[in-house]
C-alpha positions, 0 to 999 in steps of 0.5 A: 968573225966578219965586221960589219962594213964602215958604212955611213947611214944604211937607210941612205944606201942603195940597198935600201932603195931597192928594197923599198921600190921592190917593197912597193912593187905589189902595191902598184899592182894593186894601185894601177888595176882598174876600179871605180874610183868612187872615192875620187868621184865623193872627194870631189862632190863633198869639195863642192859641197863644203866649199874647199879647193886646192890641192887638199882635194888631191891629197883627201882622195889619195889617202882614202884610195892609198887606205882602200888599196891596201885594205884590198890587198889584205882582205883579198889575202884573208877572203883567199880571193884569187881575182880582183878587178878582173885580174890576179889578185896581189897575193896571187901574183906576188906570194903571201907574206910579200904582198901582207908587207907590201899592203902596209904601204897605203897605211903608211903613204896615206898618214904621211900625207896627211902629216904632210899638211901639218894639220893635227886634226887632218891626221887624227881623222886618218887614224880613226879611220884606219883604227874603225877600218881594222876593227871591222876587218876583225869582226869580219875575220871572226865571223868569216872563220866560225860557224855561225851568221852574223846579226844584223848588228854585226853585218851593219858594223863590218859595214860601216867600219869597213867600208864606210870608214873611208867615207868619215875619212873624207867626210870628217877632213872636210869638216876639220877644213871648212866646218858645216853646221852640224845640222847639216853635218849630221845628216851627211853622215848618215847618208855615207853610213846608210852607203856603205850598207847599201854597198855591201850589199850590193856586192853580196848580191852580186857575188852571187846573182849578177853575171857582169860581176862573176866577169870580174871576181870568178863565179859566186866566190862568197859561197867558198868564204864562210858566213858572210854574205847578207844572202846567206843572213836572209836565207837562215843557213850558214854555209861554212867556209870551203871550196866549193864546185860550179855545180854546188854553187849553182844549186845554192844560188837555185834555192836562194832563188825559190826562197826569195831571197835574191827580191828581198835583198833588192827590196832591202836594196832599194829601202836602203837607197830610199834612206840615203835620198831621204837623208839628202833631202834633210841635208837640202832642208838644212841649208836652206834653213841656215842660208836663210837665217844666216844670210851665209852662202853654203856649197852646191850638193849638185854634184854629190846628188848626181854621184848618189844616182850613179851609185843605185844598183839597177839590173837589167833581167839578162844579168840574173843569173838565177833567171838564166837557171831557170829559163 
């Protein structure tokens, strides 16, 4: 029987750099498709608003964008999504069980980051938010594969968790640096739960009535993926997961259409976003009120109201497509 060679550290060897730089290689694709960077743009806002600069700003916005890109290679591999951001999806690219593995590098580059400052409270706000981000994958995978639609309890906790994860994330490591009073604090954090509400369902809505968005992830893929959509909740049928055709689809998003659930996903839209401008007002209020009794400056919010108004779904009629079916 051949001996193992008399080599000194395995991890150290050239071998093992390969192997991670081809480990990675998937996540890099995942990394360098373009996307909104919406997190970027709430790092930087929230920044100004609790007074923090430096490079922890950078380092706040890659681990949330390191988290959210793996989490996107995972979910595209469970949802079976073969397009993301107008391009081929990880898995799609790199086979199943090599883009799984390559995903946990954002989990793990995002943690060792934050260990990185040396700051034990800045890592426990990363594992609750990975922690908060994998029980919502879990419900979600739950629902996905059953027979039935989701209440609304479990759409705003899929919601909240899943997405909105990444917001407490960069929300709560600002409040460990540069603590807001918790007047103010409260009121910010439910703006960013009531946001990742108001962000999934805007993708609901335009997985499957808004053709910029077919553009980029195919024609109404969330009628293949199980009952998941808020569309399907305000219509009251569940549409099991399979695949299927351009013409059933279309029929689908026809009756949505005579039933009148894509207005009221745009009124429920709308009353959504209404919510988050009232939660801003009480942050305003909030500051006002403990600048004045404090004599104490605190952050703009200039930046995080502009990012808020950037953020409302607007939709111009050329772009619903249920109108274009019945033009």
């Amino acid at each position: 029987m051949k001996q193992l060679p008399e080599s000194t550290e395995s991890f150290a060897s050239q071998l093992y750099s390969e192997t991670r730089t081809a480990w990675k290689r998937p996540f890099d694709y995942q990394e360098n498709q373009p996307g909104k960077k919406v997190r970027i743009e709430m790092t930087e806002a929230l920044a100004e608003l609790y007074g923090v600069s430096g490079d922890i700003v950078a380092i706040v916005w890659t681990v949330a964008e390191n988290f959210n890109d793996s989490c996107l290679m995972h979910d595209d591999i469970i949802d079976e999504d073969e397009v993301r951001r107008g391009a081929p999806a990880a898995w799609v690219k790199y086979g199943i069980p090599v883009a799984l593995i390559s995903g946990m590098y954002g989990y793990l580059a995002g943690l060792q980051a934050l260990a990185g400052t040396r700051n034990v409270d800045l890592v426990r706000v990363g594992l609750e938010s990975l922690e908060r981000m994998h029980i919502g994958q879990c419900l979600d995978v739950k629902i996905n594969s059953g027979k039935r639609l989701p209440t609304r309890e479990e759409y705003r906790l899929i919601s909240e968790a899943n997405t909105g994860c990444l917001f407490l994330l960069i929300l709560d490591a600002f409040q460990v640096l540069q603590p807001l009073p918790m007047a103010v604090y409260q009121p910010l954090r439910s703006l960013l739960l009531t946001l990742s509400l108001y962000y999934r369902f805007q993708n609901d809505y335009c997985d499957m009535n808004h053709i910029p968005w077919f553009e980029k992830k195919g024609f109404a893929p969330d009628l293949d993926s199980g009952p998941k959509s808020y569309l399907m909740l305000l219509a009251g049928k569940t549409l099991a997961k399979r695949i299927r055709s351009d013409e059933e689809k279309r029929e689908i998003i026809r009756a949505y259409g005579q039933q009148g659930v894509f207005d009221q996903a745009l009124q429920e839209m709308d009353d959504t976003f209404k919510k988050m401008l009232s939660d801003m007002d009480e942050v305003d209020n909030q500051i006002a009120r403990y600048q004045a009794a404090q004599g104490e400056t605190l952050g703009q919010a200039r930046r995080f109201k502009a990012l808020l108004q950037r953020l409302e779904f607007k939709q111009d009629l050329k772009d619903n497509y249920y109108l274009t079916l019945v033009a």
